[in-house]
C-alpha positions in Angstrom: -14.3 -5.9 -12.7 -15.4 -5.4 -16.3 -18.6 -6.5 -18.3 -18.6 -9.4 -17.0 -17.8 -9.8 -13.0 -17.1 -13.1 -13.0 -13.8 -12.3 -14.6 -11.1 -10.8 -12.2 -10.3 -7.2 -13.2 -9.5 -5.7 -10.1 -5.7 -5.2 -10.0 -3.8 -3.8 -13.4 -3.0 -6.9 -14.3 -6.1 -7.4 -15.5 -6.0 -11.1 -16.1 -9.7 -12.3 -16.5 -9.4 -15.5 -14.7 -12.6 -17.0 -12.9 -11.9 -17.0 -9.2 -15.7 -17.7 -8.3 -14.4 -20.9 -9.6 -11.7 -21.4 -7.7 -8.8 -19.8 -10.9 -6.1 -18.3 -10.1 -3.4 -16.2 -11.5 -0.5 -14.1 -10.7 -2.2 -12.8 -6.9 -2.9 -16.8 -6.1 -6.3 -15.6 -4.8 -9.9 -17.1 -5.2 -13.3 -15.9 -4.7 -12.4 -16.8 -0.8 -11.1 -14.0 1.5 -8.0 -14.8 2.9 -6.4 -13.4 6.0 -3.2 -13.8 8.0 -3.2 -11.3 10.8 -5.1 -8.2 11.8 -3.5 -6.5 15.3 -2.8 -3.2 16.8 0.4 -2.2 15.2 2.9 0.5 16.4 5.3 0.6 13.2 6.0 2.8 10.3 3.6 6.4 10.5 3.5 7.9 13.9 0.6 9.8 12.3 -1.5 6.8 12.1 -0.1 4.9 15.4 -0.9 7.2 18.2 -2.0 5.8 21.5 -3.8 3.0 20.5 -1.7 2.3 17.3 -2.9 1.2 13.6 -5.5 -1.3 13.5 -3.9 -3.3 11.1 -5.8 -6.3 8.7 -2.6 -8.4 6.7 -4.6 -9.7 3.7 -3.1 -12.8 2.0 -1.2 -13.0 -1.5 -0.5 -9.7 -3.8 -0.5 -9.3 -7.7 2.7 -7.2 -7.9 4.6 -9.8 -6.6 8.3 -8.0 -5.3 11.4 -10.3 -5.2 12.4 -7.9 -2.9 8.9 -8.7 -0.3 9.8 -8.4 3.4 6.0 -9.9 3.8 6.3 -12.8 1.6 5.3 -15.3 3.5 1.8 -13.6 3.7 2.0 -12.0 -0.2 3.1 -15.0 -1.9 4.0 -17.9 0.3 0.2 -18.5 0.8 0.2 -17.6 4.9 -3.1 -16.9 6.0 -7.1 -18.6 6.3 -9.8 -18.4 4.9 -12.3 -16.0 6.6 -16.2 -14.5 6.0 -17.2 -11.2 5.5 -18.4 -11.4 8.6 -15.5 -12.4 10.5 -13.8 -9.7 8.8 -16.3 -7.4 9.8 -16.2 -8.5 13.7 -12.2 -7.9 13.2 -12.6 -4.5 13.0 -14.9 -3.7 15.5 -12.5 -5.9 17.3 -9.4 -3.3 16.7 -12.0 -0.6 17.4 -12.7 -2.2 20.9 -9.0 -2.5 21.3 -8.3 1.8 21.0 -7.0 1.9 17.4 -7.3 4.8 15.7 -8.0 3.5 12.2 -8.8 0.2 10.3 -5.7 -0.6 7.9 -6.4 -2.8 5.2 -2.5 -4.1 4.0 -2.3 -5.3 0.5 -6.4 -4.9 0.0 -6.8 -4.7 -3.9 -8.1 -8.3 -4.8 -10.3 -8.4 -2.2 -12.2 -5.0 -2.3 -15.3 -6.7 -3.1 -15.3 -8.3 0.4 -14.1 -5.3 2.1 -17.0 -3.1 1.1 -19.4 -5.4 2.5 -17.5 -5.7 5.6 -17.4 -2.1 6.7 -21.1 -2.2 5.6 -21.8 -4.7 8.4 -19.2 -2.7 10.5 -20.6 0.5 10.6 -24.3 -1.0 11.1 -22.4 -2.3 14.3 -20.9 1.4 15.7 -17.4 1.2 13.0 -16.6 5.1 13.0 -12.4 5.0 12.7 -10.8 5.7 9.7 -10.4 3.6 6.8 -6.8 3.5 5.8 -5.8 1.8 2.0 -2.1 0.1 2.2 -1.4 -0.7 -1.0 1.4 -1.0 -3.2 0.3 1.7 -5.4 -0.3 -0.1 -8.6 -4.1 0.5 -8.6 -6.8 0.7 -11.4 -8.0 3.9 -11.4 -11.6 3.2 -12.4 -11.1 0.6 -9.2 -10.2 3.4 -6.7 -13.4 5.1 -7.9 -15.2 2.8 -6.2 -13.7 3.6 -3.1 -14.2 7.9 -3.3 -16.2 8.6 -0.1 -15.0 5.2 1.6 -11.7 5.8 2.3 -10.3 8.5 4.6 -6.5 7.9 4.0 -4.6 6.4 1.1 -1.1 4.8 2.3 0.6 3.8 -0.8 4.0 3.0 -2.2 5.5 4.5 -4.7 7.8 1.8 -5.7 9.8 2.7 -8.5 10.4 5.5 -11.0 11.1 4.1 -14.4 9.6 0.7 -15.9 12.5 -1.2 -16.0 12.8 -1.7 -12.5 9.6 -2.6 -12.1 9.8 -5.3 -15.0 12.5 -6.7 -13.8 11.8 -6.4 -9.6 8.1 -7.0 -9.9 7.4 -9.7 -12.1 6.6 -7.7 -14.9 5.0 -4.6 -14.0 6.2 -2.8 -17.2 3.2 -0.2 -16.8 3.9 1.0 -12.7 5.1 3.9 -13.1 2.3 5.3 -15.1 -0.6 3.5 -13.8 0.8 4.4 -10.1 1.1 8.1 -10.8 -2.6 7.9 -12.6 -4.2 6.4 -9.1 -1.7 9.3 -7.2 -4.1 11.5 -9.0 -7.1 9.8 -8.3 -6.4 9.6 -4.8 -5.2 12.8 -4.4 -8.5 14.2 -6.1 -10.7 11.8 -3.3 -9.1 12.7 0.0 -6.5 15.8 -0.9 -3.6 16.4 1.5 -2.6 14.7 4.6 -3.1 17.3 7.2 -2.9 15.6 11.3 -5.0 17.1 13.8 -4.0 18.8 17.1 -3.2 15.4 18.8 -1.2 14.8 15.5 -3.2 11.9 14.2 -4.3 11.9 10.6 -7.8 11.2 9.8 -7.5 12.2 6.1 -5.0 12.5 3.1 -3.0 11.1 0.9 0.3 9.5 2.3 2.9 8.5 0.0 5.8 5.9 1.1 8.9 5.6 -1.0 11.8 2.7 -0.3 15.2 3.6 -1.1 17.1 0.8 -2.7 20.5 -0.1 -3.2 22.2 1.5 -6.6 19.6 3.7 -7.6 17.4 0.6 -8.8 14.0 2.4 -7.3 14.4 5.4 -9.8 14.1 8.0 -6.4 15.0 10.8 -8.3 12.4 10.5 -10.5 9.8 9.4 -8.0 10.1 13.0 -6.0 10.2 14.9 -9.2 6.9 13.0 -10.2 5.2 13.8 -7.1 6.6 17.9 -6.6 5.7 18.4 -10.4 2.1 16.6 -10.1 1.1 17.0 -6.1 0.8 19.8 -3.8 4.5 20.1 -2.1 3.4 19.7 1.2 2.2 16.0 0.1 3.1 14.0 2.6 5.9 11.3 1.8 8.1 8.5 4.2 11.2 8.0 2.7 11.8 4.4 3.7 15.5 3.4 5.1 14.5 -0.2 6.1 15.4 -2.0 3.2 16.5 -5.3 3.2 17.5 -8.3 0.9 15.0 -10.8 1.9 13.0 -13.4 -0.3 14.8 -13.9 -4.1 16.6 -10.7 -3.5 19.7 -12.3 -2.7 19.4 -13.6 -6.9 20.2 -10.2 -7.7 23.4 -8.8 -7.2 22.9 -4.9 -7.4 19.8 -5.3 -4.7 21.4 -7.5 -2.8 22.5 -5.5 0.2 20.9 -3.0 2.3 21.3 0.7 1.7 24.1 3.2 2.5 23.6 6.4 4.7 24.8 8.1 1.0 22.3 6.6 -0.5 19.7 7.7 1.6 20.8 10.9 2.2 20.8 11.5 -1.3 17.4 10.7 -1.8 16.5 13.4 0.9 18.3 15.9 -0.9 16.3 15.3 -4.4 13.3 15.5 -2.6 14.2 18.5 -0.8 15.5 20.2 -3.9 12.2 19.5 -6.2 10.7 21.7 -2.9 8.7 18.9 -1.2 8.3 20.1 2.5 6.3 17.6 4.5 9.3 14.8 4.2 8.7 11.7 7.1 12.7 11.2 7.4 13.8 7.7 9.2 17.5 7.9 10.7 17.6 5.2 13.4 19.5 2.8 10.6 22.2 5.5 10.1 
């Protein structure tokens, strides 16, 4: 967090405020950790679901701040309570007790300082699943340092290929694409390639998510290109049908429908042409 720690430098935004004092700025968070959910979910990854399914901790608000959120009730509509370390701690031995196979911190960036603690208190307890990192991919690299030897899988987006976009989509995110393909590296270096065991499940890896937008917006082309020129080619990566025009979406007329079986499609062929091999492919929409 800087020189001084009292100043919030966690996400790239970097904006200094005071949140021991209760400041806030774009991520609406304080010093206080703030949850909304944590359950046993069965979406997305079939890698990471198995049996028992994700064990999966929704932390409130998020500094990149999507118009586009399907979560945004819990990112930036303020959903969620304030909870201890402790109580976070006991939620995922909870998920443990429940036959999860992993602990799945969503949206965990401005609140690493009271994960760490947690799974400190965790593991003293018996905590031995997984530690999985959701995040939107905008990540400090020197942050993600922090983490080498914690986390065991790395689940993040890679939103968008060119700066624009992310401007414009993500409140002003000008540097994404660079800083996101800096903490690809990062990551990459910490936990290598996604390989599942026997039963499937992966324990360990980097896995990369990528939604497909309407019109091209998300820069896909240049997003699978990034990662076949910089990654191993069997780097694991779900190319995401779901979208949807929910929250301010609807303000923007180019993102304001959901996605074609062309456009999708076409996606799979970049990626298939740049020679990426380990492609998660979703076709129940189509």
């Amino acid at each position: 967090m800087g020189d001084d720690a009292q100043f919030c430098e966690l996400c790239p935004r970097k904006c200094r405020v005071d949140r021991i004092n209760g400041e806030k700025e774009h991520c609406e968070a304080t010093a206080q950790l703030e949850i909304a959910s944590y359950h046993a979910h069965f979406g997305k990854e079939r890698s990471l679901v198995g049996e028992g399914g994700s064990g999966t901790i929704f932390f409130s608000n998020c500094s990149l701040r999507c118009v586009f959120c399907i979560n945004w009730e819990i990112s930036q509509g303020g959903m969620g309570s304030v909870r201890s370390i402790e109580d976070l701690a006991s939620m995922m031995l909870s998920l443990q007790k429940r036959g999860c196979q992993n602990i799945n911190v969503v949206t965990p960036t401005h609140y690493v300082p009271h994960i760490l603690p947690a799974l400190d208190i965790a593991a003293a307890k018996g905590l031995r699943l997984p530690l999985v990192y959701n995040t939107c991919g905008w990540e400090n690299p020197e942050v993600l340092e922090f983490l080498d030897g914690v986390v065991d899988i790395y689940l993040p987006d890679f939103k968008y290929g060119n700066s624009r976009a992310a401007a414009k989509y993500s409140t002003g995110a000008t540097s994404y694409p660079q800083l996101t393909q800096a903490a690809f590296l990062e990551m990459h270096r910490q936990v290598e390639v996604a390989k599942p065991a026997t039963d499937g499940i992966v324990c360990r890896g980097l896995m990369v998510r990528h939604l497909v937008m309407p019109n091209r917006v998300a820069g896909s082309k240049e997003v699978v290109e990034w990662i076949a020129g910089n990654l191993p080619h069997e780097t694991y990566l779900n190319i995401m049908s779901q979208y949807r025009p929910m929250y301010q979406a609807r303000r923007y007329p180019e993102i304001s429908r959901r996605i074609t079986a062309e456009e999708y499609k076409e996606v799979i062929v970049w990626a298939r042409q740049a020679g990426l091999t380990n492609l998660d492919i979703q076709g129940m929409y189509f």
